[in-house]
C-alpha distance (Angstrom), angle and dihedral (degrees) to the residues before:
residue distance angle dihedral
X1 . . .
X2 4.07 . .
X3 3.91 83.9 .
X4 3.62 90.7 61.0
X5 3.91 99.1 34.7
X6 4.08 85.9 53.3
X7 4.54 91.7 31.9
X8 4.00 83.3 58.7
X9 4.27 103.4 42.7
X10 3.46 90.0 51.8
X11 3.78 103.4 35.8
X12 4.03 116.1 125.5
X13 4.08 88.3 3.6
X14 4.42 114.6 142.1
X15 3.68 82.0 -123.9
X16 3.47 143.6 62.3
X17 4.02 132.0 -116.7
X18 3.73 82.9 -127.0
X19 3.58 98.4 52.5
X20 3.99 91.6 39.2
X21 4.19 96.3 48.0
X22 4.43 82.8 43.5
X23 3.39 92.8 60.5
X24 4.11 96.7 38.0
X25 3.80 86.9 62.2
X26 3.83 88.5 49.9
X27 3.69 78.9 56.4
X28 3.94 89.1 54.0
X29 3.60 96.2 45.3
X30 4.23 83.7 54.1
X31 3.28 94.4 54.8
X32 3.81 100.5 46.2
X33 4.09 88.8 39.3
X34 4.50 77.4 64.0
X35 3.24 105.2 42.1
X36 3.54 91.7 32.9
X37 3.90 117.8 35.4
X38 3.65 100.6 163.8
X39 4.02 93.1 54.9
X40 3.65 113.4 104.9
X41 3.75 128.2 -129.9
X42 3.88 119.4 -112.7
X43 3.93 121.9 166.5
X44 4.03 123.4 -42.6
X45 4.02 110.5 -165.6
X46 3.57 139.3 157.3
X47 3.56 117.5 -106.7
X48 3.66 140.9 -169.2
X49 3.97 95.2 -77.3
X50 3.78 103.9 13.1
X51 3.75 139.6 -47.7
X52 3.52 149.5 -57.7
X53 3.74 141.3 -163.9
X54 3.74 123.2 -151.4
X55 4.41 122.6 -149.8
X56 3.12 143.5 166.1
X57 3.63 105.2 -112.2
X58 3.53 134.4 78.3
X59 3.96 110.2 -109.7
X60 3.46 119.2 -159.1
X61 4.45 120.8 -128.3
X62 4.24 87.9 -108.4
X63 4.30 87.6 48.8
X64 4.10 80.2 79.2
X65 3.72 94.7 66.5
X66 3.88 94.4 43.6
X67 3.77 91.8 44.9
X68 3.98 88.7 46.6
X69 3.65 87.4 55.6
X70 3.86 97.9 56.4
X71 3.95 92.5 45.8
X72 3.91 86.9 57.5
X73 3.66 83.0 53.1
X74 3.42 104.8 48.6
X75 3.89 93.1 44.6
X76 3.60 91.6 50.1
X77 3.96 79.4 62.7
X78 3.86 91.5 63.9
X79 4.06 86.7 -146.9
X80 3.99 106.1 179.2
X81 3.43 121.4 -120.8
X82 3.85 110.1 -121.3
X83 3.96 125.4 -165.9
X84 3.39 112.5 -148.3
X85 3.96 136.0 168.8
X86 3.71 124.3 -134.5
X87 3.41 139.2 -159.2
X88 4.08 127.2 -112.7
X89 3.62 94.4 -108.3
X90 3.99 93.8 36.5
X91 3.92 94.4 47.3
X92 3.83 89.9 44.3
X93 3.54 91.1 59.3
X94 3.58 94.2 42.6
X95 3.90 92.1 61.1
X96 3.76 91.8 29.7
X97 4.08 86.3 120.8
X98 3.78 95.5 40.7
X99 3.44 111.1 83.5
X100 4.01 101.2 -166.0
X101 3.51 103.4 37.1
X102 4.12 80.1 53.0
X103 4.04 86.9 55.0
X104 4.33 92.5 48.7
X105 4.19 84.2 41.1
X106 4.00 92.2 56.7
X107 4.01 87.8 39.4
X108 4.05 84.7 60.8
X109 3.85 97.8 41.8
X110 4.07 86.1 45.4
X111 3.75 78.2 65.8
X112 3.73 110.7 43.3
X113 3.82 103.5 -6.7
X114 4.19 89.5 -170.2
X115 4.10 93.6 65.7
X116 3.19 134.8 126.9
X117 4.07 109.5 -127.5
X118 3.51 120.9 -140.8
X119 3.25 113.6 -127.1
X120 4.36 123.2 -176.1
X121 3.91 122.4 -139.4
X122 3.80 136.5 -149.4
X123 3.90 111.5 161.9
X124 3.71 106.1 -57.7
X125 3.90 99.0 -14.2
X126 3.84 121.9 96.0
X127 3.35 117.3 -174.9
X128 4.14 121.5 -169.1
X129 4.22 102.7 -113.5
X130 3.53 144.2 146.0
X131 4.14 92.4 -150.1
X132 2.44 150.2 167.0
X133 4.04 103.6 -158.3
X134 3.77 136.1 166.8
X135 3.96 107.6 -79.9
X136 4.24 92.1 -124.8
X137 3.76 121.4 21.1
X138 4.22 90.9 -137.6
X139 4.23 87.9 91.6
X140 3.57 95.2 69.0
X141 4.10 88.7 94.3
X142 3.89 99.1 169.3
X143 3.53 137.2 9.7
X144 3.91 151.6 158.6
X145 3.98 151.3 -156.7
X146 3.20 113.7 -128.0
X147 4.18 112.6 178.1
X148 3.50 144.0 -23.3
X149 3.82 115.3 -132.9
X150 4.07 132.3 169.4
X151 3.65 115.0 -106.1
X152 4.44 130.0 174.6
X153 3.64 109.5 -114.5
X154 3.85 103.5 -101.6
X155 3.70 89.6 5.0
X156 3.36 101.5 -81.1
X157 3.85 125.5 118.0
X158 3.77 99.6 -144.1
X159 3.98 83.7 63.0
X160 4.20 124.3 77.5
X161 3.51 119.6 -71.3
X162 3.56 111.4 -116.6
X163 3.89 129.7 -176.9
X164 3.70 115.4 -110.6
X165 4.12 117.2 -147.5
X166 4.12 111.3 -153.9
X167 3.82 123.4 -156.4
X168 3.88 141.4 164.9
X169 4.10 123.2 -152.3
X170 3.67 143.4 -178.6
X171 3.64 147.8 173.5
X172 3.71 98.0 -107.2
X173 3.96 132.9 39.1
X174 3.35 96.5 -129.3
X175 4.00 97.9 54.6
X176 3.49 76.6 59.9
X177 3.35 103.0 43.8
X178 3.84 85.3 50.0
X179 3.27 88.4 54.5
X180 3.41 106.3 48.6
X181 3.95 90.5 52.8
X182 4.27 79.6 55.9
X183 3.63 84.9 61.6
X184 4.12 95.7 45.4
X185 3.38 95.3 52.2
X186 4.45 98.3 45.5
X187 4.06 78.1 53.4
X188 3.76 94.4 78.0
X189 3.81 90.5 55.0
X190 3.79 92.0 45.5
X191 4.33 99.8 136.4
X192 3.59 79.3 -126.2
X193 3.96 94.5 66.7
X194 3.61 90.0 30.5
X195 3.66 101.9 55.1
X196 3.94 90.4 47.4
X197 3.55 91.0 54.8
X198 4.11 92.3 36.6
X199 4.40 83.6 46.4
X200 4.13 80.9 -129.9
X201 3.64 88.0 137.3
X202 3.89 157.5 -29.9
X203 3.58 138.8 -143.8
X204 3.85 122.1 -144.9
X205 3.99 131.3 -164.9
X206 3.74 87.8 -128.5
X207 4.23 88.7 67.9
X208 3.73 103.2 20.0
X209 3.67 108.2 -164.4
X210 3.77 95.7 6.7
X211 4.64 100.3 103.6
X212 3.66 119.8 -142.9
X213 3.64 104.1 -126.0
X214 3.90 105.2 -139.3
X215 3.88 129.3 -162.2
X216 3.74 101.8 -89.6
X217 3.69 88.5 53.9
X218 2.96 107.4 38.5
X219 4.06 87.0 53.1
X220 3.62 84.3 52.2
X221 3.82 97.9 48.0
X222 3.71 92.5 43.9
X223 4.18 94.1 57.5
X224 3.93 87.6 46.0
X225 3.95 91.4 48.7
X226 3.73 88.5 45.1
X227 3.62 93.2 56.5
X228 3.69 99.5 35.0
X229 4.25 78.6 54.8
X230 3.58 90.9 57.4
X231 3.99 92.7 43.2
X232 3.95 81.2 54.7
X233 3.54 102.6 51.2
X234 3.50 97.3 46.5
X235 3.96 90.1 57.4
X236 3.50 91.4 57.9
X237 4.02 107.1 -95.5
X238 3.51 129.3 134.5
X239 3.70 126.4 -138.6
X240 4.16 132.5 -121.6
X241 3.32 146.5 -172.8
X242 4.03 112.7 -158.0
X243 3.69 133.8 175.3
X244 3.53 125.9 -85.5
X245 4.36 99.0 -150.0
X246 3.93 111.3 55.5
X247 3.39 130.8 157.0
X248 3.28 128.3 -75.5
X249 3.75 91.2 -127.6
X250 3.32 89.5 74.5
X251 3.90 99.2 45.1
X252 4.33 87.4 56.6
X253 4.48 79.9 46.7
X254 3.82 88.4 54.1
X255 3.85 98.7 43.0
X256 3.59 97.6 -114.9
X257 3.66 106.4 100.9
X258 3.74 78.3 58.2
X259 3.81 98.0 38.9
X260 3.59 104.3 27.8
X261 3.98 109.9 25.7
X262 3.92 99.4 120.2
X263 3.83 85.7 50.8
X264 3.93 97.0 49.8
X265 4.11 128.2 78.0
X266 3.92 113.1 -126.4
X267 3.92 127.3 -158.6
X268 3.88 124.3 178.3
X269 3.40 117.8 -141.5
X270 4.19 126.0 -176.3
X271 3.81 86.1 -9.0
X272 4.50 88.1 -53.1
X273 3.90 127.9 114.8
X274 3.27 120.7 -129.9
X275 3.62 121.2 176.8
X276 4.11 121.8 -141.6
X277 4.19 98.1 -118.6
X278 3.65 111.5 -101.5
X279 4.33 86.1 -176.0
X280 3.24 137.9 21.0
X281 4.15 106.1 -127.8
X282 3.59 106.6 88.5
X283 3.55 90.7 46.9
X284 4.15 84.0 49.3
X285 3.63 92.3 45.3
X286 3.84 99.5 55.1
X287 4.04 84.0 52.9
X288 3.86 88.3 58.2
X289 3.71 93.7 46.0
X290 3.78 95.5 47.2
X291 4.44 77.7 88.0
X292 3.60 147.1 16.6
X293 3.16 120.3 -101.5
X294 3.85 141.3 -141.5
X295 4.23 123.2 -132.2
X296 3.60 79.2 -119.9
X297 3.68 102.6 65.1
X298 3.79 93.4 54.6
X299 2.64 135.8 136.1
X300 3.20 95.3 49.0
X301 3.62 121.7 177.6
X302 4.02 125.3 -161.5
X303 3.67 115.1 -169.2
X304 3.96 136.4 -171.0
X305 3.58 146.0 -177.7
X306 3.55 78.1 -142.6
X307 4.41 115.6 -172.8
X308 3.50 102.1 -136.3
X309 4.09 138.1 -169.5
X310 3.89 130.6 -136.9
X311 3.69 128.7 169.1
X312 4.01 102.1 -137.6
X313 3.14 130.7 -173.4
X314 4.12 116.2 -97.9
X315 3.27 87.9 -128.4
X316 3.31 105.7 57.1
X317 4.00 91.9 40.6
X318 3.89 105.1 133.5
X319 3.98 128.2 179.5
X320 3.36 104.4 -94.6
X321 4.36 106.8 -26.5
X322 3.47 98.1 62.4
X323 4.07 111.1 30.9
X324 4.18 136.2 129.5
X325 4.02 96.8 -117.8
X326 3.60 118.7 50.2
X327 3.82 142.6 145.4
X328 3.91 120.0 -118.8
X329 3.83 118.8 -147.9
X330 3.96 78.7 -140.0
X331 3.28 130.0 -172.7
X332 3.98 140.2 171.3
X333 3.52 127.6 175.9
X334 3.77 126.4 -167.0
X335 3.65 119.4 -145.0
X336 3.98 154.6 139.0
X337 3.50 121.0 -76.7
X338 3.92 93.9 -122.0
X339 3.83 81.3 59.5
X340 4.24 102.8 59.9
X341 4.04 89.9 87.6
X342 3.60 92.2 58.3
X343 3.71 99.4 33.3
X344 3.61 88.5 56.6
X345 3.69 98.5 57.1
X346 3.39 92.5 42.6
X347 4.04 81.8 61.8
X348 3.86 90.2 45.6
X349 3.77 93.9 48.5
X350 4.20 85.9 49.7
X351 4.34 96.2 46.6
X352 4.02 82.9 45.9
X353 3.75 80.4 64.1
X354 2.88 113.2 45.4
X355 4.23 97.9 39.4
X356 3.81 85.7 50.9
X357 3.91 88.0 53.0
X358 4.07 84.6 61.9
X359 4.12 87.8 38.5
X360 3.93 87.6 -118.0
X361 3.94 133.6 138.5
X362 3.70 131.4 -158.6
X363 3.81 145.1 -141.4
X364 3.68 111.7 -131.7
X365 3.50 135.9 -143.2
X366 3.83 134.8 -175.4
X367 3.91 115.2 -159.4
X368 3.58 122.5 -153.5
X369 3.89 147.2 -156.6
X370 3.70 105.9 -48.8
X371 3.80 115.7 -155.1
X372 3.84 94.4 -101.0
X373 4.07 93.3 59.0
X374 4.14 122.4 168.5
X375 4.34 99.9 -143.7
X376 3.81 132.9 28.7
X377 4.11 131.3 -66.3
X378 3.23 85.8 -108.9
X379 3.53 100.6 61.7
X380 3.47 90.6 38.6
X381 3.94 96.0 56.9
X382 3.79 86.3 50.3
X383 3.81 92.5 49.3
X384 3.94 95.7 47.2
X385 3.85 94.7 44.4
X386 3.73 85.1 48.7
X387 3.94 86.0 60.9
X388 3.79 95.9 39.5
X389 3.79 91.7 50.0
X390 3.59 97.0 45.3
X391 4.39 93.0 49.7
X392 3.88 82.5 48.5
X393 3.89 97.8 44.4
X394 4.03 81.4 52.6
X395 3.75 94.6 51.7
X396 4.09 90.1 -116.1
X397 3.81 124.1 151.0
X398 3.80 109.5 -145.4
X399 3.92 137.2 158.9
X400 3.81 135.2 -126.8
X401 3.63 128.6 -113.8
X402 3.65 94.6 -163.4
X403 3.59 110.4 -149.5
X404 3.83 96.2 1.0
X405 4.28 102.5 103.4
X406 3.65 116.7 117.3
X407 3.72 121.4 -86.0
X408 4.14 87.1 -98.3
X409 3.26 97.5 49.4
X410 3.87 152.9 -54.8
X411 3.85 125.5 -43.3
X412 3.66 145.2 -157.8
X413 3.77 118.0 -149.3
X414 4.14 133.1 172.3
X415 3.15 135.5 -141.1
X416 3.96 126.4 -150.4
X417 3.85 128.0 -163.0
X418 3.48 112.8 -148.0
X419 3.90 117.6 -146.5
X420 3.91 91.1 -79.3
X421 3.31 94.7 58.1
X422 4.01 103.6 -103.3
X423 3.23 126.4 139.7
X424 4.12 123.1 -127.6
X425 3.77 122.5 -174.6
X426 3.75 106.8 -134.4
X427 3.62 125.3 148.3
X428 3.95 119.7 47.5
X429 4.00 129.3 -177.7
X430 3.87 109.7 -169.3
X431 4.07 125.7 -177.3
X432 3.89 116.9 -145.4
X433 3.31 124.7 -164.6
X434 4.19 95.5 160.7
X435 4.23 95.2 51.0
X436 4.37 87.6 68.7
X437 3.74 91.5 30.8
X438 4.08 90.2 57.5
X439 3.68 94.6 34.4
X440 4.11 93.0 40.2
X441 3.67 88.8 -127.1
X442 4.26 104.9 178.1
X443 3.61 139.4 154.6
X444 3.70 137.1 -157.2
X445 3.92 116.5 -99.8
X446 3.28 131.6 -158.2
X447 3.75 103.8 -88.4
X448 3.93 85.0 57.8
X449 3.69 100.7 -97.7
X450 3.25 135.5 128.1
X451 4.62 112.5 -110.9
X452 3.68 134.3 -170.1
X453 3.94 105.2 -106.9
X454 4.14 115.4 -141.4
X455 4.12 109.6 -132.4
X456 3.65 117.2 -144.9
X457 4.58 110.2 -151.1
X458 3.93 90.1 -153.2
X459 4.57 120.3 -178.1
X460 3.66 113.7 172.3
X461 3.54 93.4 179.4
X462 3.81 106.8 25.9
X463 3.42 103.8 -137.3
X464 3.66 133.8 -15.2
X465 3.64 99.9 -125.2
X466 4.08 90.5 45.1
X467 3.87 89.8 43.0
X468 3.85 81.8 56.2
X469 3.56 98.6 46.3
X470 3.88 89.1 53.5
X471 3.77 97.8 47.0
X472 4.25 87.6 44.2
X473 3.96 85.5 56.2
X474 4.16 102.9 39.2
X475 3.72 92.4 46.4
X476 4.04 93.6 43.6
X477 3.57 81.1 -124.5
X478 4.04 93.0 -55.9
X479 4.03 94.3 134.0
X480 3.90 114.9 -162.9
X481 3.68 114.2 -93.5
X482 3.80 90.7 -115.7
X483 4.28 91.8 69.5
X484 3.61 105.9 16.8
X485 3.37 114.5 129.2
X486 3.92 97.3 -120.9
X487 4.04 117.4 20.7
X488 3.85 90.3 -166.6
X489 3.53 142.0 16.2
X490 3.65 119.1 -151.7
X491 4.53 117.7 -152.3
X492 2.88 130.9 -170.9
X493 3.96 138.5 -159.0
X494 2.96 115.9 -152.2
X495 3.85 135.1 -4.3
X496 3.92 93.4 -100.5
X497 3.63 83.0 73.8
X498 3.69 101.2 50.3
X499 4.17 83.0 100.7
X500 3.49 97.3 54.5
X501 3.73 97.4 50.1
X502 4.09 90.6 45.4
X503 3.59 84.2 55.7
X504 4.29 93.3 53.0
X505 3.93 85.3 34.5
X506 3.97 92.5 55.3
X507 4.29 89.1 38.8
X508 3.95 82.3 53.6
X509 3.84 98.4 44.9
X510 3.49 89.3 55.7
X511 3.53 91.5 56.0
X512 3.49 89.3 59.7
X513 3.78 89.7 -115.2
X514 4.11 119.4 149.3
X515 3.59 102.1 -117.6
X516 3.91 124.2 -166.1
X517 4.20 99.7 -157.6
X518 4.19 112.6 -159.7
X519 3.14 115.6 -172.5
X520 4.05 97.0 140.1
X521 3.82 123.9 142.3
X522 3.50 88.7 -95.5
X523 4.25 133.9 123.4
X524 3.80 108.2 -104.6
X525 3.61 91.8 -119.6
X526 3.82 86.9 66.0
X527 3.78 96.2 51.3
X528 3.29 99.4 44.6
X529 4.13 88.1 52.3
X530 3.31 89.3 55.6
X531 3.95 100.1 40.3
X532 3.49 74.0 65.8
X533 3.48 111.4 47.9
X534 3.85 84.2 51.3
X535 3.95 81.0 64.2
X536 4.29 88.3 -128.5
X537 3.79 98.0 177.1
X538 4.01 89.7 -133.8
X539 3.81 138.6 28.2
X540 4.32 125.9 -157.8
X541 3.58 107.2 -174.8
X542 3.90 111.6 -168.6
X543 3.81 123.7 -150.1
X544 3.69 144.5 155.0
X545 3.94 92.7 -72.3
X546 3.38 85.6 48.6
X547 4.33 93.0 88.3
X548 3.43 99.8 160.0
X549 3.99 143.2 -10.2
X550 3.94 92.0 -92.0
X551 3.51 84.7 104.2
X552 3.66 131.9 4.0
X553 4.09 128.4 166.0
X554 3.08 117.9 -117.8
X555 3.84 119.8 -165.2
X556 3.99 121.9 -142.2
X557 4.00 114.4 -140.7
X558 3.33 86.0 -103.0
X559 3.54 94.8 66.7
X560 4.09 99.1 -110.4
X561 3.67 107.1 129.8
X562 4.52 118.3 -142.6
X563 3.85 118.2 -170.7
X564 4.19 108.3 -133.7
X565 3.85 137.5 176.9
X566 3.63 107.4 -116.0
X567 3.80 84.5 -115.6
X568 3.96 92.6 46.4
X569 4.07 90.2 49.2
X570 4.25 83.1 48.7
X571 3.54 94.7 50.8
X572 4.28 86.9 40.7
X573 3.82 95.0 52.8
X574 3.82 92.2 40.1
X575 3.94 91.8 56.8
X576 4.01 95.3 42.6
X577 3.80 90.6 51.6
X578 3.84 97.5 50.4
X579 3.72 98.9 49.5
X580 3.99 92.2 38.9
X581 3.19 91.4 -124.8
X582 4.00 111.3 -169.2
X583 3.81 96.1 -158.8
X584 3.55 117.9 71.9
């Protein structure tokens, strides 16, 4: 729906959304660089809806309205936006209070230190870009700020924390106003609203980004990590368990202590550090080198539904997608390097699965080398072409991040849309060539000597938690019948029928169904409203012409009422459960 709303404002315009939401956050930055002067400039891109402007300085919810103000002023002003090029010397001085732009300028002169740099210019503000940007600043006829969140300059956590400013704009007021109502109506199915209402889960000051998992979810998480299990073990992984405190020795092995630190939880204990895990590979990797092994037990894949650690931001603290305890549906799998092709459509062939399971499809994206790369080219160009052959040999369309792969190696990741449109980054593959070279991890081939194996970091569902959130949010709460926390919700009328329904409740029980039994002092109206609030997928409300359970009505979530057998509603249940069937 957002697509559409932003597809149709700028359809048949002599500019692009891209170039239009660019030079709106250029706008932003402006406005803060006035009412702010001491904040420092970060990054200001386009995104997929709208912009946003990263600073250092901390901004406070009420800045928005303030900053809003002066970008209505400064448009009204019509200033043109000029691309120029500057000199070394003259951009240097231009940035010579600006810290970051300083760092991105020196990254560019590293490179070719005779450019010119293109600089972009509204009134008295220059800001270091490459473009491209609206030619007058007058078009940008409507606009709003939407949030402030925390962000790591560059995205990585052992950099500053800076505070990241989000807004959406268009050429007309009522795109906007269009899509603003968009937004107001998604906010009711917000997981956050839905999981109070659905008692999934609660969040409390005393563990700030650390969910209580309640009884309806965790029912519902337990039947999806049952099944997921099963999926598992019939591909040909084997489950752990590993510890969540371990030395930091190990962490500073792994990379992370130097990588990661800011991001991890410490405790000291008789005088040690230990580190709370914030992954689950080095714990993996001391499992695999506990033995030798033999060509012929790779690959070998070790998988966990591993409890894991990260020190976020407050800022950036969300429900249950962005939070500092979750559980990985991790995976790593040990194997040759004349086995990645195959390994990685075996991987493709299992996320097919599973997202067709949940009826969704994904964008994907292949990452490559980036400049600062662990390993040589040509292990890299064997590695990458693995990854490109192994998408093509499975017929799937994907797009390159050039130079955006980890620091061990290249990745894969996917994107899902959810049914309004948003994008959430699930799934990742990642090659590794530096986790076995740090942690010596080998195996014996078949000439008898002892190889270097290649480790593959594989989550096909992200996190639990964030898999959860995104499911609560693209089902508006409507779980599939298969994990929802009740299948059935059995109301009665009046007290004379209490009997009755214990006798479909005990039939049901027996069939191992989850049963939600009402028989509260209540008018049926009332428990039928909130059989549905509760999102049950089906309703069987028992009253006097109800005389026995030859045939009883049973009413869909969508209100439409079907007349069953008790053995013909058994035998319906049982068959919509075991396909996972998402329609009721």
């Amino acid at each position: 729906m957002s697509q559409e709303i932003i597809e149709n404002a700028f359809k048949g315009k002599e500019y692009t959304k891209e170039e239009f939401w660019h030079t709106s956050s250029h706008i932003l930055a402006y406005a803060v660089k006035k009412l702010f002067p001491e904040a420092k400039l970060g990054i200001g891109p386009a995104i997929e809806n709208g912009f946003y402007y990263e600073f250092d300085h901390s901004f406070k919810d009420e800045d928005l309205a303030l900053l809003e103000e002066e970008m209505e002023k400064t448009i009204s002003e019509k200033h043109d936006v000029e691309h120029i090029y500057l000199s070394k010397e003259e951009a240097t001085q231009k940035l010579r209070d600006e810290p970051f732009k300083l760092e991105l300028l020196n990254e560019i002169l590293e490179k070719d230190p005779n450019t010119k740099i293109s600089f972009y210019r509204i009134a008295d503000f220059y800001d270091l870009c490459s473009g491209p940007h609206l030619k007058n600043i007058g078009g940008v006829k409507a606009f709003k700020l939407l949030k402030i969140t925390g962000s790591y300059w560059k995205g990585k956590t052992e950099n500053p924390q800076l505070s990241r400013i989000y807004g959406i704009s268009f050429p007309d007021q009522k795109s906007l106003d269009v899509y603003l109502r968009w937004r107001e109506d998604i906010k009711k199915y917000d997981h956050r609203v839905l999981g109070k209402q659905l008692d999934f889960f609660s969040l409390h000051e005393e563990a700030p980004g650390m969910p209580f998992i309640l009884q309806n979810m965790f029912v519902a998480w337990k039947e999806l990590e049952d099944w997921y299990y099963h999926l598992h073990i019939e591909n040909g992984y084997q489950y752990v368990r590993t510890p969540q405190l371990l030395n930091a020795n190990l962490w500073k092995k792994s990379g992370h202590l130097q990588h990661f630190r800011e991001e991890m939880f410490f405790s000291e204990i008789d005088k040690i550090l230990y580190g709370l895990k914030p992954m689950n590979c080095p714990a993996h990797n001391l499992i695999y080198k506990e033995k030798k092994h033999s060509y012929k037990e790779l690959p070998l894949r070790i998988a966990e539904f591993g409890l894991v650690h990260r020190n976020e931001l407050s800022g950036v603290l969300h429900g249950l997608v962005r939070v500092r305890e979750l559980v990985q549906d991790d995976a790593h799998i040990y194997l040759m390097p004349s086995q990645i092709e195959e390994e990685i459509e075996r991987i493709l062939d299992l996320i097919e699965k599973i997202y067709k399971t949940f009826d969704l499809n994904a964008e994907i994206f292949l990452s490559t080398k980036p400049e600062k790369a662990m390993g040589s080219p040509e292990i890299w160009e064997k590695a990458e072409n693995a990854l490109k052959k192994a998408l093509e040999n499975k017929g799937k369309k994907y797009k390159v991040k050039k130079g955006e792969g980890a620091f061990y190696g290249p990745k894969i990741d996917f994107d899902v849309k959810d049914k309004f449109g948003r994008s959430w980054q699930l799934a990742t593959i990642q090659l590794d060539f530096l986790g076995p070279e740090r942690f010596d991890l080998k195996y014996v081939s078949e000439e008898n000597k002892e190889e270097r194996v290649v480790m593959i970091h594989r989550a096909l569902l992200g996190s639990f938690e964030r898999f959860f959130g995104f499911l609560l949010e693209h089902f508006e709460g409507n779980l599939p019948l298969w994990f929802s926390p009740y299948h059935l919700s059995i109301i009665t009328v009046s007290d004379r029928n209490i009997p009755l329904a214990e006798e479909l409740y005990g039939v049901l029980r027996e069939n191992k169904f989850r049963v939600l039994f009402d028989d509260r002092n209540e008018s049926v109206s009332y428990k039928i409203r909130d059989s549905q609030l509760k999102r049950v997928p089906y309703m069987v409300v028992i009253g006097d012409r109800e005389k026995d359970l030859k045939s009883i009505p049973v009413r869909k979530r969508d209100g439409k009422i079907v007349n069953f057998s008790v053995d013909e509603f058994v035998e319906y249940l049982k068959e919509k459960i075991n396909t996972k069937a998402l329609e009721l």
